[in-house]
N, C-alpha and C positions, 0 to 999 in steps of 0.2 A: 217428159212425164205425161200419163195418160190423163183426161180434164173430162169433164161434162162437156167441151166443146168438138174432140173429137172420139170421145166416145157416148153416146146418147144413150144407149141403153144402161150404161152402168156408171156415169159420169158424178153423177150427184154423191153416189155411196161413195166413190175413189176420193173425192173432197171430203168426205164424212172420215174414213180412214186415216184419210193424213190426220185432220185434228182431232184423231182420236190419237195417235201414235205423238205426239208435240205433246199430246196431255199427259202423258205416260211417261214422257223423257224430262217432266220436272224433279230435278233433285237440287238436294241443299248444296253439295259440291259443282261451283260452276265450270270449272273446266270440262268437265264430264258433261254436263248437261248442253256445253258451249259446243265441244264435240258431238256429241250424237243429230245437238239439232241440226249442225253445217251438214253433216252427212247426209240425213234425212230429206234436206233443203237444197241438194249439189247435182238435182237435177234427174235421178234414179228414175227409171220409168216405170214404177208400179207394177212391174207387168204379173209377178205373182197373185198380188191383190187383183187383177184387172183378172187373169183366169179362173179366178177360184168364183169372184161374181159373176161371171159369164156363164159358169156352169149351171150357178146358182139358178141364175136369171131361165137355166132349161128346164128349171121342174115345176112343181105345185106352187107358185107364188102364194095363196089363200092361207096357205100350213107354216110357211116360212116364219121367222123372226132375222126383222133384220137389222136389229141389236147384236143378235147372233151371229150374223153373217161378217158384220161390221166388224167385230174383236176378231174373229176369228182371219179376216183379208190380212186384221192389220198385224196379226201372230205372223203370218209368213211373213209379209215383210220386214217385222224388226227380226225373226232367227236370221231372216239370209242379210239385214245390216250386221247383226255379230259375226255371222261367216268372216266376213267382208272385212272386219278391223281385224279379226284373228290372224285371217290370210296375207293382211297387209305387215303383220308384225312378224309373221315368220318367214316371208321372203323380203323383208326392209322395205318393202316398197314406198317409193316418195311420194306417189302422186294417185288417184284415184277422182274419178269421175270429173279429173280438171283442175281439179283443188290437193293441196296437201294433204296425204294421210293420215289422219289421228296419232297414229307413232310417231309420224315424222315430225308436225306441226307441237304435239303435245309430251312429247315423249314414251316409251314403251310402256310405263310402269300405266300414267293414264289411259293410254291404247287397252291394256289389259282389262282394268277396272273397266272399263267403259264399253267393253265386250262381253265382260263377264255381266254386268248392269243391264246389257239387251237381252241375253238371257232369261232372268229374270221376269223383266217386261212379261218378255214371251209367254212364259207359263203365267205370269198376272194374267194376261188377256185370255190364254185359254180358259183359267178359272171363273170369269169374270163372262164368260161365253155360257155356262148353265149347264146342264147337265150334257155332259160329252160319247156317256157310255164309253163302249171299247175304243172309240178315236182318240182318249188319253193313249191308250197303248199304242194305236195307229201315227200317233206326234210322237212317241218317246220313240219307236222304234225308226222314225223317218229322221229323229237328230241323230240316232246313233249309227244308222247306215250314212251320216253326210257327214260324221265324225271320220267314220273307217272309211271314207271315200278320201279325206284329208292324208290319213295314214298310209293307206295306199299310194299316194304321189308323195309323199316323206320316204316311202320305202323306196320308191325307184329313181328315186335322186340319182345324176349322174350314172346311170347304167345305160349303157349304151346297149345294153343285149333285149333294152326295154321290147314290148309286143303291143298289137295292137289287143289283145285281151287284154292286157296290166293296164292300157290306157284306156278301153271301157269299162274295167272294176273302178277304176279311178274317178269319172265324169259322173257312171250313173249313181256314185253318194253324192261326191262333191259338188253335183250341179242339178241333174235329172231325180233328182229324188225330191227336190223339194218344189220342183215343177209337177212333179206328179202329184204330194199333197195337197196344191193346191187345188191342181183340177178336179181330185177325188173326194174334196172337203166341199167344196163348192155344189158336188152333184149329189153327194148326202143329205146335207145339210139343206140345200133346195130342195129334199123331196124327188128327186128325179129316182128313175125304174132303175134296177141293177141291172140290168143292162147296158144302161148310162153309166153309169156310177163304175161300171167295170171299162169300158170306153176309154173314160174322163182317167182313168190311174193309164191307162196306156197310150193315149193321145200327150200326157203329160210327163210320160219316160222317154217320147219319141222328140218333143219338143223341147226337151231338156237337153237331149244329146243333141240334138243336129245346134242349140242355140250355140252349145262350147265348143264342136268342131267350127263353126262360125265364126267364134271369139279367137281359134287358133288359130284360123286362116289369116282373120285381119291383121295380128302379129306379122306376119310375114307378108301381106301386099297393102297394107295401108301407112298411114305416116302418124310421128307421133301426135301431129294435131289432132289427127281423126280419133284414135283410142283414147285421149286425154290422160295418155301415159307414156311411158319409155317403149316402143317397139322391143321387140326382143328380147326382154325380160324375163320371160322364163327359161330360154337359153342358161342366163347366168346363173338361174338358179337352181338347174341342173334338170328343169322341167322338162321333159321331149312331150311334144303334143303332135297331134295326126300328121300333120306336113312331114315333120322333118324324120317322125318314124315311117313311113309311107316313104320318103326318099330315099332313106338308108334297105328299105330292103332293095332296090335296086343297088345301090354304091355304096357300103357301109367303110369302106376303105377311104372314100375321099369324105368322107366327116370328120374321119380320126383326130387329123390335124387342129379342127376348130372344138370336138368337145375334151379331147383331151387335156386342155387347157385347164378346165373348170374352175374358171374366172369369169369376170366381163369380160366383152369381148372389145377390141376399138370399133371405131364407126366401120375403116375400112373392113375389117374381122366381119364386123355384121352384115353389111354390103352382100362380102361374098359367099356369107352363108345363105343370104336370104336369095340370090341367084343360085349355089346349088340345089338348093332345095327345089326352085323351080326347076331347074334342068335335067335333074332328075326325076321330074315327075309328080314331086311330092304335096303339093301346090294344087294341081288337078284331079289328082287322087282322094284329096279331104273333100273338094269340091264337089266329085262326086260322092261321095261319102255323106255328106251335107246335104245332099239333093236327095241322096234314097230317102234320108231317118226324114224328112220334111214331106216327102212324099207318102209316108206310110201313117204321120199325122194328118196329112190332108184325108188321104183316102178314109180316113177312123171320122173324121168328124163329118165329111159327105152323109155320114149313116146316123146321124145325130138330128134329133127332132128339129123341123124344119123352120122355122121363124128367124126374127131379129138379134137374137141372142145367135144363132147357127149361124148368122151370114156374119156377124161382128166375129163370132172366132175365127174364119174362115179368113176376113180381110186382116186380124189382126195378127195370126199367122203367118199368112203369108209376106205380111212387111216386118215380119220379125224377123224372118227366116230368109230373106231376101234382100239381107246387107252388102251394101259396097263391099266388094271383092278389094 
């Protein structure tokens, strides 16, 4: 989690965030309220809130409210905690960020409640942020592109005929869209030129996708300790992400065997899928796939008004986007 200790320029507001988002998750039902705060509290690193104040932190500070700024960091992070229990309910998922998932620990029905409760939240805090102008429409349409980014990977469950276009309709709802409201909420909302402000929405599509080609890589070269989940889990859920569709266009015949199963796979199952996929290529191919979209967010922010806020995105970037392989 990002802290006033290593982030200094925007440290104090990220601690103001969370106990604003803990004030917001009191309800009279405890389990609900027992679930969101373990979620909240399971380690998450802010990083939504942390770009949306960064951006912030590159405009007019004089003009700013940062009551304002403060609801609105902590609006992205409780939508993308609802993502996050939804996504956990529709692929069973057991484990998330180390800890039991809400479904798993509490069961579905509370999982739901307790998704549909962040919701909520959510627009409380937008409301609760002051007069928003068009950025209401700007939030409603960025849930409902992160809705049909959901829908999207529901559609191509188990298709092996999957593309790499189906799996960038898919990331930039499900993932890159609500990276980009943060960064384009933060440079509004700071007062920063449209100029920024148009940037800030494209530096935050580019860091959005290069973060989940990232997240798909790690599936296939890290261990489950590292993810604080089961490796290879979207396999079983019929999920194809960059690796293994990047593999299959060279050898889509030697897949057959392990997706046509569409089941878990065994350990051994896994093993030797996670060496086809290297062997094929598919491994090094996200890789670099993951290094252009990072590279096309660096180049965007180099062009960004020059101070302590520009060089904190610039580092904080770069160690985002520059995970153990």
């Amino acid at each position: 989690m990002l802290t006033k200790n290593n982030t200094p320029v925007i440290g104090k507001q990220l601690d103001k965030v969370a106990q604003t988002i803990e004030e917001h998750l009191v309800v009279r039902n405890k389990d609900i309220e027992r679930a969101t705060t373990e979620l909240q509290r399971a380690g998450g690193k802010m990083l939504r809130p942390s770009f949306l104040l960064i951006f912030a932190a590159l405009g007019d500070t004089s003009k700013q409210s940062e009551e304002q700024l403060i609801s609105l960091a902590a609006s992205v992070e409780v939508l993308h905690m609802a993502t996050l229990i939804h996504d956990d309910i529709v692929d069973d998922s057991p484990m998330r960020r180390g800890i039991q998932t809400v479904q798993s620990k509490y069961g579905k029905d509370i999982a739901v409640y307790t998704g549909d409760l962040l919701f909520t939240v959510y627009f409380e805090l937008l409301a609760s942020s002051g007069d928003l102008g068009d950025f209401i429409k700007v939030n409603s349409k960025a849930m409902k592109k992160i809705l049909l980014g959901e829908l999207d990977q529901m559609h191509t469950r188990f298709n092996q005929e999957i593309t790499m276009l189906d799996y960038f309709r898919s990331i930039s709802g499900k993932t890159a869209e609500l990276f980009s409201l943060a960064c384009r909420e933060g440079a509004h909302f700071g007062y920063c030129p449209p100029n920024v402000e148009k940037l800030a929405t494209r530096i935050g599509t580019n860091i959005g996708l290069a973060f989940q080609v990232l997240d798909d890589i790690l599936d296939y070269s890290a261990t489950r300790k590292d993810l604080k989940k089961p490796v290879l889990e979207d396999i079983s859920e019929g999920v194809y992400t960059s690796p293994l569709i990047l593999g299959m266009q060279k050898n889509r015949e030697a897949f057959c065997p392990f997706l046509d199963k569409k089941e878990p796979l065994t350990v051994e199952e896994s093993d030797n899928l996670r060496k086809l996929v290297i062997e094929s290529g598919g491994l090094d191919a996200a890789k670099e796939l993951a290094q252009r979209l990072t590279q096309k967010a660096l180049d965007d922010i180099d062009h960004l008004p020059k101070g302590k806020a520009q060089k904190l995105l610039l580092k904080l970037t770069k160690e985002l986007l520059k995970r153990t392989y």
